[in-house]
NUNU-955061 format. One record per residue: x, y, z of N, C-alpha, C, O in turn. Coordinates in nm, 3 decimals, always signed. Example, Ala and Ser with C-alpha at 12.3 -4.5 7.8 and 13.67 -1.06 7.14 Angstrom:
<rs>
<r n_u="+1.319" n_v="-0.569" n_w="+0.780" ca_u="+1.230" ca_v="-0.450" ca_w="+0.780" c_u="+1.320" c_v="-0.330" c_w="+0.780" o_u="+1.424" o_v="-0.332" o_w="+0.846"/>
<r n_u="+1.285" n_v="-0.225" n_w="+0.708" ca_u="+1.367" ca_v="-0.106" ca_w="+0.714" c_u="+1.290" c_v="+0.003" c_w="+0.787" o_u="+1.341" o_v="+0.114" o_w="+0.804"/>
</rs>
This chain:
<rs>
<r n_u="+0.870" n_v="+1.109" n_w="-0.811" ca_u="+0.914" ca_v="+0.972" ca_w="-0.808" c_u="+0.887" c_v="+0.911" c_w="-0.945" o_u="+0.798" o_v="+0.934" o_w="-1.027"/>
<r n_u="+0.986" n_v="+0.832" n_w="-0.946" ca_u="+0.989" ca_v="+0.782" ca_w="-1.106" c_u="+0.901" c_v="+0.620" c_w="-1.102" o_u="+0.848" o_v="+0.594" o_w="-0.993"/>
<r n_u="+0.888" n_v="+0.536" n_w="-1.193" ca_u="+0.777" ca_v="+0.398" ca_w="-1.225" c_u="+0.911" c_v="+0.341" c_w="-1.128" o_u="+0.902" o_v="+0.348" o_w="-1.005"/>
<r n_u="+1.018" n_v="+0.293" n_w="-1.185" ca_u="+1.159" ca_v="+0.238" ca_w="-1.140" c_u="+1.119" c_v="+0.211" c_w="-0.984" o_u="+1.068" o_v="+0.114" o_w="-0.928"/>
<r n_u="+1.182" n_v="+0.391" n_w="-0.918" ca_u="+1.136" ca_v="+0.420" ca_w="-0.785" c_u="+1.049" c_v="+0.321" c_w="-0.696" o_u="+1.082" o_v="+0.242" o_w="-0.608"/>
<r n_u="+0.929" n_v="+0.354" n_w="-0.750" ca_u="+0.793" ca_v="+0.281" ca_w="-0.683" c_u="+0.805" c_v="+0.127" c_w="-0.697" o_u="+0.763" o_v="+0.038" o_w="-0.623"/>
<r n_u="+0.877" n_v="+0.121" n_w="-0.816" ca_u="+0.870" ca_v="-0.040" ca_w="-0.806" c_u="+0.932" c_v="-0.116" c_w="-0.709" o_u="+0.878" o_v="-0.201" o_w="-0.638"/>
<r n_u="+1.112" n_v="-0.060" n_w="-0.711" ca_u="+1.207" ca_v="-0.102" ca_w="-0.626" c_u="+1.184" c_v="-0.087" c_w="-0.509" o_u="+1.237" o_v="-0.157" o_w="-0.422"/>
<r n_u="+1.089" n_v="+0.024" n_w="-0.481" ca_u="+1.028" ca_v="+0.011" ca_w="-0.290" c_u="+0.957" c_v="-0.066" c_w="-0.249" o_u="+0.956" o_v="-0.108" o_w="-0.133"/>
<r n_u="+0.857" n_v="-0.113" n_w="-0.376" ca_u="+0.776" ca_v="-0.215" ca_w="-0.321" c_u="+0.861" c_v="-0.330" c_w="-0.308" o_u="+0.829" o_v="-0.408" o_w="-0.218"/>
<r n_u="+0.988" n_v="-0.367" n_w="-0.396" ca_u="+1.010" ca_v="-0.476" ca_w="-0.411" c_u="+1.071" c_v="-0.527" c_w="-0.276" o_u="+1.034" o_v="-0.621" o_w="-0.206"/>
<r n_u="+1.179" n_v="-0.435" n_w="-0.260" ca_u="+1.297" ca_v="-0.425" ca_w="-0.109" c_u="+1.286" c_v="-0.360" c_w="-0.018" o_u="+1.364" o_v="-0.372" o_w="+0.077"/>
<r n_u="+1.149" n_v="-0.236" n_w="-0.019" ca_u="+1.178" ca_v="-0.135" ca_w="+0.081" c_u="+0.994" c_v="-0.141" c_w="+0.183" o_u="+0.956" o_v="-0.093" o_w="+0.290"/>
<r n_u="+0.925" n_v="-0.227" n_w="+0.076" ca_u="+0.784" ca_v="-0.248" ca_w="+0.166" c_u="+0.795" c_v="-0.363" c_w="+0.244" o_u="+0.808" o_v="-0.479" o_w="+0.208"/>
<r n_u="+0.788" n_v="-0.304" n_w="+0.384" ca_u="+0.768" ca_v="-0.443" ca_w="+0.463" c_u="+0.609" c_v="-0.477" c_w="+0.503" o_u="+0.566" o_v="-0.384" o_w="+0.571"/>
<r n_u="+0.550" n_v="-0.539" n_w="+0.491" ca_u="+0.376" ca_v="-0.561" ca_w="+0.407" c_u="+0.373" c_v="-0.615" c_w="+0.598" o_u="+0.252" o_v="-0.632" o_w="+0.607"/>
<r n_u="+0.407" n_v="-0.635" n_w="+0.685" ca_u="+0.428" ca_v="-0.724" ca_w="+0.797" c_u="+0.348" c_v="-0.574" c_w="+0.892" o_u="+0.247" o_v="-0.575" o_w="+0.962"/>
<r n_u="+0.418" n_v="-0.485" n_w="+0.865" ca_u="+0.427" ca_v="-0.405" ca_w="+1.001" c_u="+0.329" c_v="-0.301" c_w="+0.945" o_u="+0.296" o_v="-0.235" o_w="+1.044"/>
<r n_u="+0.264" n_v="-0.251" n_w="+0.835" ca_u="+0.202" ca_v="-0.142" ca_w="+0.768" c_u="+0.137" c_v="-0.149" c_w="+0.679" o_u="+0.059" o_v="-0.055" o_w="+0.671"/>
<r n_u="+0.126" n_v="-0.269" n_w="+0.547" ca_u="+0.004" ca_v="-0.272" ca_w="+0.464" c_u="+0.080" c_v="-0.173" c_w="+0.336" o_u="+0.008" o_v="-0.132" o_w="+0.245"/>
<r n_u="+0.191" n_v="-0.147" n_w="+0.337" ca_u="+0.238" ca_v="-0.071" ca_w="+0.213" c_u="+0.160" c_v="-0.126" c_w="+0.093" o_u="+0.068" o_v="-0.054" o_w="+0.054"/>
<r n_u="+0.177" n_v="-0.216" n_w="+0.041" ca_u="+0.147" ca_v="-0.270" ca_w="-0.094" c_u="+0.034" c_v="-0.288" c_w="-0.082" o_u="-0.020" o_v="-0.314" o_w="-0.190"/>
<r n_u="-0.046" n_v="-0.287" n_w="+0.020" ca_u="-0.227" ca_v="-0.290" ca_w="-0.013" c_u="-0.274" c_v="-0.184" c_w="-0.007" o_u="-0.396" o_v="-0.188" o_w="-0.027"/>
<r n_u="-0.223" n_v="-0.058" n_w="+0.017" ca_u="-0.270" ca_v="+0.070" ca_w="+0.007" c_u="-0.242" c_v="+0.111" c_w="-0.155" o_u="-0.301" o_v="+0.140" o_w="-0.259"/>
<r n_u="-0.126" n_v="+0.095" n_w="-0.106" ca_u="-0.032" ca_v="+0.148" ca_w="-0.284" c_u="-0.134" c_v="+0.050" c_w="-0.386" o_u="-0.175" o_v="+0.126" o_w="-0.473"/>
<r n_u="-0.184" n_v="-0.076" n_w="-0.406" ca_u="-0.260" ca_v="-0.094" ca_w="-0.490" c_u="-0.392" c_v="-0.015" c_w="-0.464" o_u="-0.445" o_v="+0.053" o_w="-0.553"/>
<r n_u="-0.423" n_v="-0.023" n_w="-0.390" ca_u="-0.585" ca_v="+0.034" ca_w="-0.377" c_u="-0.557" c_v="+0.179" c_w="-0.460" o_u="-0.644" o_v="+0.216" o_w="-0.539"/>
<r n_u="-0.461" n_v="+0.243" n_w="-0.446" ca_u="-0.459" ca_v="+0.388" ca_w="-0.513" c_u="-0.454" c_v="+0.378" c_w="-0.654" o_u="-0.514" o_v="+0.454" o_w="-0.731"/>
<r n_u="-0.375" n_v="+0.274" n_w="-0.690" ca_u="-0.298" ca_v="+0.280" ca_w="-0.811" c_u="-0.433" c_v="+0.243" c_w="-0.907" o_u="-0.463" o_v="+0.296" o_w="-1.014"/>
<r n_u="-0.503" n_v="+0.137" n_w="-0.836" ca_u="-0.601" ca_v="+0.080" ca_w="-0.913" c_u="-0.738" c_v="+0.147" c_w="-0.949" o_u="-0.799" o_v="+0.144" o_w="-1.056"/>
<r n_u="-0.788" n_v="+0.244" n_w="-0.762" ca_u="-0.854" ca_v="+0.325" ca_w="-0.809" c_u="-0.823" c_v="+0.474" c_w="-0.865" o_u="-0.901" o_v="+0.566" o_w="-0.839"/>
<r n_u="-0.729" n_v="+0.491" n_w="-0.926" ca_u="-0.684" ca_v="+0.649" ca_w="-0.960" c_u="-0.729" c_v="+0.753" c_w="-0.863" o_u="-0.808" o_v="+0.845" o_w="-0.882"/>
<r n_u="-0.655" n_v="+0.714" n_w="-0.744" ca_u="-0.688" ca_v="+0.815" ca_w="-0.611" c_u="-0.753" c_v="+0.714" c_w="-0.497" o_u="-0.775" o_v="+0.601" o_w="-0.542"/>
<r n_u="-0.785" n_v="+0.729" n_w="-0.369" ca_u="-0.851" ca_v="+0.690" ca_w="-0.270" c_u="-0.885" c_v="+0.760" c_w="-0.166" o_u="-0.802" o_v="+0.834" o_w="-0.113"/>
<r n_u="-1.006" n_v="+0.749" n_w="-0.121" ca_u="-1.028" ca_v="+0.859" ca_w="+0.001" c_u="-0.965" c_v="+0.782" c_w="+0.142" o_u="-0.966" o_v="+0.659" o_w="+0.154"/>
<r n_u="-0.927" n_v="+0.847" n_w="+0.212" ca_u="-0.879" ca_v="+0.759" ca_w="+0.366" c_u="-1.023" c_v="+0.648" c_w="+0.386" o_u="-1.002" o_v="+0.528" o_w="+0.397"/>
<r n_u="-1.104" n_v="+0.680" n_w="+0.389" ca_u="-1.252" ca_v="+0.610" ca_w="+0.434" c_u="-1.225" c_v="+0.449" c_w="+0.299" o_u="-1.247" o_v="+0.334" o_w="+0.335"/>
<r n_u="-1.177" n_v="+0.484" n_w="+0.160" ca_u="-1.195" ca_v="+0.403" ca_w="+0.071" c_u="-1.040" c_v="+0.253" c_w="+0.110" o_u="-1.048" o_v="+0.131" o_w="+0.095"/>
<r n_u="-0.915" n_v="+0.344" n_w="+0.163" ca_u="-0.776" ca_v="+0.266" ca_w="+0.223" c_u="-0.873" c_v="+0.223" c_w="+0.326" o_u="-0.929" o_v="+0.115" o_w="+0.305"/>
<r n_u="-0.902" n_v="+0.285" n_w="+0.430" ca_u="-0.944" ca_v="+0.172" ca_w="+0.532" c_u="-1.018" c_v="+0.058" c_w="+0.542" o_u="-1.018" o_v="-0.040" o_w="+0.615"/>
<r n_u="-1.093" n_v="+0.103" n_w="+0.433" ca_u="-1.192" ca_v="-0.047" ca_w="+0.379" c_u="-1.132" c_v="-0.166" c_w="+0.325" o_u="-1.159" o_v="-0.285" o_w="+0.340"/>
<r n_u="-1.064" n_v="-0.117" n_w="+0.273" ca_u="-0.947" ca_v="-0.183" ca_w="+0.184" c_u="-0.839" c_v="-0.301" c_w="+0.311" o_u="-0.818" o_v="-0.421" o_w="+0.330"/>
<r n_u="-0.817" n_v="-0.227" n_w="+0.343" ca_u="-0.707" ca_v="-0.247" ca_w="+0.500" c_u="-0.744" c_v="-0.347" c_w="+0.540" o_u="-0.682" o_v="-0.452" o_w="+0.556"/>
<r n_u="-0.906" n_v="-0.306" n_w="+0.572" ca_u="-0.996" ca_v="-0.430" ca_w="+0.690" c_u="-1.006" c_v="-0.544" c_w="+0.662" o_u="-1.021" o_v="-0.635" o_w="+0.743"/>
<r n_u="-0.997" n_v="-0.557" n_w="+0.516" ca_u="-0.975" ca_v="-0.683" ca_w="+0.428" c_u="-0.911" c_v="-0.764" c_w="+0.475" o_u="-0.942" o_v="-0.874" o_w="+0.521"/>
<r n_u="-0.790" n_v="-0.696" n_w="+0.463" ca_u="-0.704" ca_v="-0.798" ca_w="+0.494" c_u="-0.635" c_v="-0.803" c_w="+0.614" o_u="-0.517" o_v="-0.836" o_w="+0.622"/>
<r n_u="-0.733" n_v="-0.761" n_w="+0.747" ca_u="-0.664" ca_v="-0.777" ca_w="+0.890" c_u="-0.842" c_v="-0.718" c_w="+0.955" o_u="-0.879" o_v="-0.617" o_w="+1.015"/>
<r n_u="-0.895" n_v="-0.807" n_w="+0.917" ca_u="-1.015" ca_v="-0.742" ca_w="+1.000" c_u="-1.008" c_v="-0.785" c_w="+1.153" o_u="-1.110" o_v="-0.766" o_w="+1.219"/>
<r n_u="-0.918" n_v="-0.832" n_w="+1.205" ca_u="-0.923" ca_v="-0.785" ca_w="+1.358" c_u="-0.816" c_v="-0.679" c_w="+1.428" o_u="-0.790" o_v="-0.673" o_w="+1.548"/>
<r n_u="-0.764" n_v="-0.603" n_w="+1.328" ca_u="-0.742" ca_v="-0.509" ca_w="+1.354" c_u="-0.772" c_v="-0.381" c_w="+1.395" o_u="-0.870" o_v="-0.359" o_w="+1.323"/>
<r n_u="-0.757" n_v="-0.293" n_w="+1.454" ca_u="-0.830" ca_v="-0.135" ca_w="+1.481" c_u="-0.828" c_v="-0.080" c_w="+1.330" o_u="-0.717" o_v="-0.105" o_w="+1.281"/>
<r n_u="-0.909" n_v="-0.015" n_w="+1.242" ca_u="-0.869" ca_v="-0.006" ca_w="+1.094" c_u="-0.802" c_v="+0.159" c_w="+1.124" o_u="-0.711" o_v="+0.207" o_w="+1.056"/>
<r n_u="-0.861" n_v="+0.220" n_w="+1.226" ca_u="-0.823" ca_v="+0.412" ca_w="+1.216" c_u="-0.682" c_v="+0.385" c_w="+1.254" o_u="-0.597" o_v="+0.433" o_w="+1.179"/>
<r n_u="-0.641" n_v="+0.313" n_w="+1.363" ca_u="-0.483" ca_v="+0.345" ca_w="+1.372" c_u="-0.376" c_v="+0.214" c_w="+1.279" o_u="-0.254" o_v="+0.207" o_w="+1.282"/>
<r n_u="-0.450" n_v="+0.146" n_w="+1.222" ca_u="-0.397" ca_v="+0.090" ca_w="+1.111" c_u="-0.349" c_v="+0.204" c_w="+1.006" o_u="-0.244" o_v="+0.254" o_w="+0.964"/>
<r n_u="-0.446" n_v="+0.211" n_w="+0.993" ca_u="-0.480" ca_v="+0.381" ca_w="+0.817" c_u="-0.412" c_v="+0.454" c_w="+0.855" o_u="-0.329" o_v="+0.474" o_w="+0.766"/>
<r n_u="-0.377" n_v="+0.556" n_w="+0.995" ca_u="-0.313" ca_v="+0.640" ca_w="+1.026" c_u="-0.173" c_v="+0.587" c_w="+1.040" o_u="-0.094" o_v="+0.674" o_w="+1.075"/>
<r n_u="-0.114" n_v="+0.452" n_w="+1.021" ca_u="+0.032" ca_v="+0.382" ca_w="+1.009" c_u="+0.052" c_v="+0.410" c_w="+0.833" o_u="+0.119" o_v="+0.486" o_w="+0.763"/>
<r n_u="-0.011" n_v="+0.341" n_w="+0.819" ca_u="+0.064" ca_v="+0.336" ca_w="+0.675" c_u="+0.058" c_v="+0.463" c_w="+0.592" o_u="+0.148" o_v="+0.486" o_w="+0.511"/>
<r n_u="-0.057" n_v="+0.556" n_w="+0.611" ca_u="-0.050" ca_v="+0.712" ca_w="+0.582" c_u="+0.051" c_v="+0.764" c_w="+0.592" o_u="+0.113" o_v="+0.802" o_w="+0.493"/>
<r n_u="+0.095" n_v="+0.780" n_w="+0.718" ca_u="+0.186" ca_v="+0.837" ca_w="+0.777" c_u="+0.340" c_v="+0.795" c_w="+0.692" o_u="+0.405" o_v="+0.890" o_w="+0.649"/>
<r n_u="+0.395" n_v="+0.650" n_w="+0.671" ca_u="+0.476" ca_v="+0.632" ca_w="+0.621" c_u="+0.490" c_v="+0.651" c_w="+0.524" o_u="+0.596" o_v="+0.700" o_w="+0.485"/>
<r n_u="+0.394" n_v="+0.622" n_w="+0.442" ca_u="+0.351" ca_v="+0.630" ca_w="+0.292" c_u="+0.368" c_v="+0.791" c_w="+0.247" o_u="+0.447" o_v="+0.820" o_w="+0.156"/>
<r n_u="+0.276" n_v="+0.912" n_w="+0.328" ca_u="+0.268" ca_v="+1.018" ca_w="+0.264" c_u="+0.404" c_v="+1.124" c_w="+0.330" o_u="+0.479" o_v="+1.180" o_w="+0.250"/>
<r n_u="+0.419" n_v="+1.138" n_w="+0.458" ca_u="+0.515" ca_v="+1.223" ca_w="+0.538" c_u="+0.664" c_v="+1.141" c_w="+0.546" o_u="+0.747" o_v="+1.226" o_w="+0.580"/>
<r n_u="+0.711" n_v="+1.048" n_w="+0.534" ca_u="+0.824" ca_v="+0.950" ca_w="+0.523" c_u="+0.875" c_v="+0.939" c_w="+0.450" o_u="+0.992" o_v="+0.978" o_w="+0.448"/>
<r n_u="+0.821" n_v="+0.882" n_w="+0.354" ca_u="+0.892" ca_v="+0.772" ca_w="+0.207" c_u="+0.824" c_v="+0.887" c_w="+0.109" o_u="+0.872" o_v="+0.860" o_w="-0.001"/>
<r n_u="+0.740" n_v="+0.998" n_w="+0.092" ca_u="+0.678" ca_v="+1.069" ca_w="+0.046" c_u="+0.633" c_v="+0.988" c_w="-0.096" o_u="+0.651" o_v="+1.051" o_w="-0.200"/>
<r n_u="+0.570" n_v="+0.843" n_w="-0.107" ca_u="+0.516" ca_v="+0.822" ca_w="-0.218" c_u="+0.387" c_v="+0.834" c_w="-0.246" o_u="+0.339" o_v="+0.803" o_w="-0.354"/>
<r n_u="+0.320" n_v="+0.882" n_w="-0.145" ca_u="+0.186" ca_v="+0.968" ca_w="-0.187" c_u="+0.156" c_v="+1.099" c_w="-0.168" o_u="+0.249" o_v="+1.149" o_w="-0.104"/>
<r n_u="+0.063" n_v="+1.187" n_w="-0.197" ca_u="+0.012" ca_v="+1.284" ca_w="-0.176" c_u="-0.135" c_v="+1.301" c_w="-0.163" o_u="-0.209" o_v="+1.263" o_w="-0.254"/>
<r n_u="-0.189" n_v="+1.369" n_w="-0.032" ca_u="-0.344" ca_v="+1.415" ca_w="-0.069" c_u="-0.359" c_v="+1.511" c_w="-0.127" o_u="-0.322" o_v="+1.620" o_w="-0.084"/>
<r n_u="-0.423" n_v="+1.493" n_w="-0.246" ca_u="-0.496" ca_v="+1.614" ca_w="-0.333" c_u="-0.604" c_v="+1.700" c_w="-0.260" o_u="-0.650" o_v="+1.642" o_w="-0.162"/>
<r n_u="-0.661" n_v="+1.839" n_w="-0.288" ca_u="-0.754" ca_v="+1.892" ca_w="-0.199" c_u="-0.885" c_v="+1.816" c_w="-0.212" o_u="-0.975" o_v="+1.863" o_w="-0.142"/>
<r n_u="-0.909" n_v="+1.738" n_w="-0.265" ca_u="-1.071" ca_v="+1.672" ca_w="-0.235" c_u="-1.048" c_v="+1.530" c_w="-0.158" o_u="-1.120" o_v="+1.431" o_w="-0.146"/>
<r n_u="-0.925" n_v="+1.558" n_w="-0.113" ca_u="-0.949" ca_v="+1.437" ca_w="-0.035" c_u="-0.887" c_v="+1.285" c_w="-0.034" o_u="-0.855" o_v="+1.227" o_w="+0.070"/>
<r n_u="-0.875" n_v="+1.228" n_w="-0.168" ca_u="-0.811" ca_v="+1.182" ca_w="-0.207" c_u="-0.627" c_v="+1.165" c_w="-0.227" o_u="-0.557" o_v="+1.256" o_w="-0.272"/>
<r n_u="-0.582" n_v="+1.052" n_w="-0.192" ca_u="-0.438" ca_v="+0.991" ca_w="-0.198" c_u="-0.415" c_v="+0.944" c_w="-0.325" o_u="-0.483" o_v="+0.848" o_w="-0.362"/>
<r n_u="-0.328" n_v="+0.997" n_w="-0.406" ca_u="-0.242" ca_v="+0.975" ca_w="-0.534" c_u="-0.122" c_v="+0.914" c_w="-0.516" o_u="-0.084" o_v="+0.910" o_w="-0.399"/>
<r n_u="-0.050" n_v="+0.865" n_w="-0.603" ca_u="+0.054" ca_v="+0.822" ca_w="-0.577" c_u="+0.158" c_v="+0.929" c_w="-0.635" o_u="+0.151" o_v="+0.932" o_w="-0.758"/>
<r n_u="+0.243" n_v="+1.007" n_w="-0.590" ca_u="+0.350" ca_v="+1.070" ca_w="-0.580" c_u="+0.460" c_v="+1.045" c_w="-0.737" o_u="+0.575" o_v="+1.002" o_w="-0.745"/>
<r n_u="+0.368" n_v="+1.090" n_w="-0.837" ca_u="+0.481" ca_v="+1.021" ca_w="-0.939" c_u="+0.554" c_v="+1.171" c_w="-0.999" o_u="+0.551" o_v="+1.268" o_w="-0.923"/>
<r n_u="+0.601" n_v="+1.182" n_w="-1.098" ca_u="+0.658" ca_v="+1.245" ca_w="-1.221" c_u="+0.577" c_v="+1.236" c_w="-1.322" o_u="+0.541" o_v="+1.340" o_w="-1.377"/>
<r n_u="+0.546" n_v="+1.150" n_w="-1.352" ca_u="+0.431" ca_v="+1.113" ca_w="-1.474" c_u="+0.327" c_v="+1.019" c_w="-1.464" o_u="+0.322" o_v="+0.952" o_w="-1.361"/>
<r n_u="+0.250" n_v="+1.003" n_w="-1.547" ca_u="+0.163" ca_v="+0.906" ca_w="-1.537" c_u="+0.212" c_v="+0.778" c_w="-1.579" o_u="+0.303" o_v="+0.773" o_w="-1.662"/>
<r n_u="+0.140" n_v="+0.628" n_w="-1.509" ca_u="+0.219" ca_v="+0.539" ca_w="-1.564" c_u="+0.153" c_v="+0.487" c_w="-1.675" o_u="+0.033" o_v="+0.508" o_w="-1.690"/>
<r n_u="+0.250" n_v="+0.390" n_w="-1.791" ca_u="+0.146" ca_v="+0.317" ca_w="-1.892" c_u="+0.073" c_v="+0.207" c_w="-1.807" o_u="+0.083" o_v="+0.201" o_w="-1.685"/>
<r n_u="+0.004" n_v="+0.128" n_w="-1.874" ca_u="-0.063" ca_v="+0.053" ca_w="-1.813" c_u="+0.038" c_v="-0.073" c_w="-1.819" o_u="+0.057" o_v="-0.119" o_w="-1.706"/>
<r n_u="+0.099" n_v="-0.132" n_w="-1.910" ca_u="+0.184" ca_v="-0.231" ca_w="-1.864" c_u="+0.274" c_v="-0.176" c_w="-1.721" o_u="+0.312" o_v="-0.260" o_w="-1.640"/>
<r n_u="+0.298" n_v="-0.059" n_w="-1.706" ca_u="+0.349" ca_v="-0.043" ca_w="-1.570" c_u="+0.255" c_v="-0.049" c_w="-1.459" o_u="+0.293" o_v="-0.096" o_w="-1.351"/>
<r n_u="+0.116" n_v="+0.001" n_w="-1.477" ca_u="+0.027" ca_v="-0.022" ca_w="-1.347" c_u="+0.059" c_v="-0.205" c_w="-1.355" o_u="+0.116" o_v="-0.261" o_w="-1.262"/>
<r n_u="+0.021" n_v="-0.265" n_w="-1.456" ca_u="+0.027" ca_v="-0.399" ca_w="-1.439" c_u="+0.143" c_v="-0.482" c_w="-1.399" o_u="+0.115" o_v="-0.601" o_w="-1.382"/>
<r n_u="+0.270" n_v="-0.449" n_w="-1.378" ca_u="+0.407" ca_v="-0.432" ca_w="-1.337" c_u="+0.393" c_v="-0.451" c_w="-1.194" o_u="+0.394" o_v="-0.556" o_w="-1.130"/>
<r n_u="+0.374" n_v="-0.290" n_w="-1.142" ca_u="+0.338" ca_v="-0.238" ca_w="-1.005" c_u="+0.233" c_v="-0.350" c_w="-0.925" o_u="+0.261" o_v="-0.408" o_w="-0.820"/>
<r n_u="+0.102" n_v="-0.364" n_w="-1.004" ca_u="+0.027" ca_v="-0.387" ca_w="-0.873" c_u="+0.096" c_v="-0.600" c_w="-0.857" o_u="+0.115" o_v="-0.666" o_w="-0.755"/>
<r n_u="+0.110" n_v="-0.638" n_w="-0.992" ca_u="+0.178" ca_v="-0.750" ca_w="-0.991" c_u="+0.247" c_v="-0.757" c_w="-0.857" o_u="+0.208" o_v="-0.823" o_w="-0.760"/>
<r n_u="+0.386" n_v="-0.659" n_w="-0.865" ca_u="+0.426" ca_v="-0.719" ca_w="-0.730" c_u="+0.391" c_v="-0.663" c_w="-0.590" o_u="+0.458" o_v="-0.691" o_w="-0.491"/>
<r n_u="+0.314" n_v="-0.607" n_w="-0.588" ca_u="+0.202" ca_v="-0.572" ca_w="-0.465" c_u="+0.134" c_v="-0.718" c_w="-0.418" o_u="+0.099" o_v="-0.760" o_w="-0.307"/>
<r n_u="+0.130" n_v="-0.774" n_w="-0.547" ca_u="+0.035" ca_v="-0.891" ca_w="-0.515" c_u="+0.106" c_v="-0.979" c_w="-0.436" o_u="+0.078" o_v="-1.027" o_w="-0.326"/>
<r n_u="+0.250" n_v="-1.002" n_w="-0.540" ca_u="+0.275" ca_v="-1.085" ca_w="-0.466" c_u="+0.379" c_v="-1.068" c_w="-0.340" o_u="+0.432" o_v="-1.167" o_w="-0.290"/>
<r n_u="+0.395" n_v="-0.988" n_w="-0.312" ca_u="+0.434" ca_v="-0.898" ca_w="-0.140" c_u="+0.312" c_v="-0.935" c_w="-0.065" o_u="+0.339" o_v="-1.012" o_w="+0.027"/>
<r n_u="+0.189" n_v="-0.905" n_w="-0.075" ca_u="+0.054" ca_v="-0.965" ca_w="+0.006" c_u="+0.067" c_v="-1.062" c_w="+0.007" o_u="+0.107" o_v="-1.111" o_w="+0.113"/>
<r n_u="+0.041" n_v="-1.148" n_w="-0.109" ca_u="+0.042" ca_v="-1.298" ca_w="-0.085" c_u="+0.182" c_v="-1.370" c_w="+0.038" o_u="+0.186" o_v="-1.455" o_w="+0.127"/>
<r n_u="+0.257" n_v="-1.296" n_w="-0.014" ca_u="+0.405" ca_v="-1.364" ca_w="+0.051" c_u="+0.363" c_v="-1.387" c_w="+0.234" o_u="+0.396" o_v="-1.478" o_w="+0.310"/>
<r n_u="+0.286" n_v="-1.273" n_w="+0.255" ca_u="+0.292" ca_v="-1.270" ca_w="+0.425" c_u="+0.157" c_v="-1.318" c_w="+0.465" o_u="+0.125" o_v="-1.306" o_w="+0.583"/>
<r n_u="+0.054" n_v="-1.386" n_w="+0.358" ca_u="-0.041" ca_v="-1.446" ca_w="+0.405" c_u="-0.027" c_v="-1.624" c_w="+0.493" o_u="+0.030" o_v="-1.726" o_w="+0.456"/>
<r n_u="-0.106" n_v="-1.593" n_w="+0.614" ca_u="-0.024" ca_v="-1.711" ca_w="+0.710" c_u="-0.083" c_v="-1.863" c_w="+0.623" o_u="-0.192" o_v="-1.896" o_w="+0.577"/>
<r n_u="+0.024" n_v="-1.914" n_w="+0.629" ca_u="-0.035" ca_v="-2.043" ca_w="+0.526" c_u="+0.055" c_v="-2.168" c_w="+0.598" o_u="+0.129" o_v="-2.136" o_w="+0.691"/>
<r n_u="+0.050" n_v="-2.329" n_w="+0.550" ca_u="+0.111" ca_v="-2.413" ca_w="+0.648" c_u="+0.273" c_v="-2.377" c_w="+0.562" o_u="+0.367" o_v="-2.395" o_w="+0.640"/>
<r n_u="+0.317" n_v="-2.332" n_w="+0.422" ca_u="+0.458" ca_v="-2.333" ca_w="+0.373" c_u="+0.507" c_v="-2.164" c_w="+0.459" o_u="+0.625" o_v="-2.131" o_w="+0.469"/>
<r n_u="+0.414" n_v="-2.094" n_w="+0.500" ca_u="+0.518" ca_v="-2.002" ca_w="+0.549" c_u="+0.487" c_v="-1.947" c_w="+0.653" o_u="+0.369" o_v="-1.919" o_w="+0.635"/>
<r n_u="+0.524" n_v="-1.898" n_w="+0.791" ca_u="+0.483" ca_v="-1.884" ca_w="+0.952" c_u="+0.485" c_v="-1.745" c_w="+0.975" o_u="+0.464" o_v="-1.718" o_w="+1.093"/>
<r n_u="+0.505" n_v="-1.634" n_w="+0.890" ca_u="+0.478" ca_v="-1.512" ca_w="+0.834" c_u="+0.341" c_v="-1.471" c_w="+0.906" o_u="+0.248" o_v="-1.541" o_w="+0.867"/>
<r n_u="+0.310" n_v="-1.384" n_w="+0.990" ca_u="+0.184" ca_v="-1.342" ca_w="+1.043" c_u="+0.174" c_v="-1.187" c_w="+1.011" o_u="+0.269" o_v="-1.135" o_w="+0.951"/>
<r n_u="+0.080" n_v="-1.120" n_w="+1.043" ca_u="+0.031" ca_v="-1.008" ca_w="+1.054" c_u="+0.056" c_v="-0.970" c_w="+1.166" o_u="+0.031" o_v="-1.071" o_w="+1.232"/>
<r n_u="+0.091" n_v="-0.891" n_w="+1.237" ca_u="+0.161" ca_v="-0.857" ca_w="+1.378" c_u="+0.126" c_v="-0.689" c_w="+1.370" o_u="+0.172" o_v="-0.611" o_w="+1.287"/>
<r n_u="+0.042" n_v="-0.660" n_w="+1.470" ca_u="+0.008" ca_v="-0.471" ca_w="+1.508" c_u="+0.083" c_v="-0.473" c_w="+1.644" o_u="+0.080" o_v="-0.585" o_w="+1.695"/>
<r n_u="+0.145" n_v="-0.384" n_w="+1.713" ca_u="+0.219" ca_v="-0.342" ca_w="+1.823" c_u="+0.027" c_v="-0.281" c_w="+1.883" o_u="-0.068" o_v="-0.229" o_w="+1.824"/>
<r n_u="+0.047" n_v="-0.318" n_w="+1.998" ca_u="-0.101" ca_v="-0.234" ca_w="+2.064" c_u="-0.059" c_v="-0.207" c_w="+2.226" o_u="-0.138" o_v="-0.151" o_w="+2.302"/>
</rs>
């Protein structure tokens, strides 16, 4: 997957509502890798009344077997699925609009946008 790629999914193809795409995808990007234990922490953040294991096991699943923009390396750790490494004005690109995909669906009085898990 190319910088382009990753960007344009986050931009049009992450729906942040149903799976947490863009808060995983930063957590990786930012820590150069993540262990499942390090995403779920991450996760709880921002939906701590959520179940976090079948949260983590949603967005895994889409993220690594689906849309294939990650991969686990053998120690454990989730990378992000690239071609190359990015420069850093592109990590800063990337997690930019991660941010503001999170922000967008945080419930506030200008927008009625919730967090919604199927259980």
């Amino acid at each position: 997957m190319e910088f382009s790629e990753l960007l344009e999914y986050i931009k049009t193809g992450s729906i942040t509502v149903e799976n947490y795409k863009p808060v995983t995808l930063r957590k990786i990007l930012l820590s150069k890798g993540a262990t499942r234990k390090e995403i779920e922490e991450e996760l709880k953040i921002h939906n701590p009344d959520s179940e976090s294991q079948s949260m983590t096991n949603t967005v895994l699943t889409v993220l690594q077997k689906e849309s294939r923009k990650i991969i686990k390396k053998e120690n454990g750790k989730y990378i992000l699925n690239l071609s190359q490494e990015l420069l850093p004005e592109q990590v800063k690109e990337i997690v930019d609009e991660c941010n503001k995909k999170i922000e967008s669906f945080k419930p506030n009085t200008k927008n009625s946008n919730v967090w919604v898990w199927p259980v």
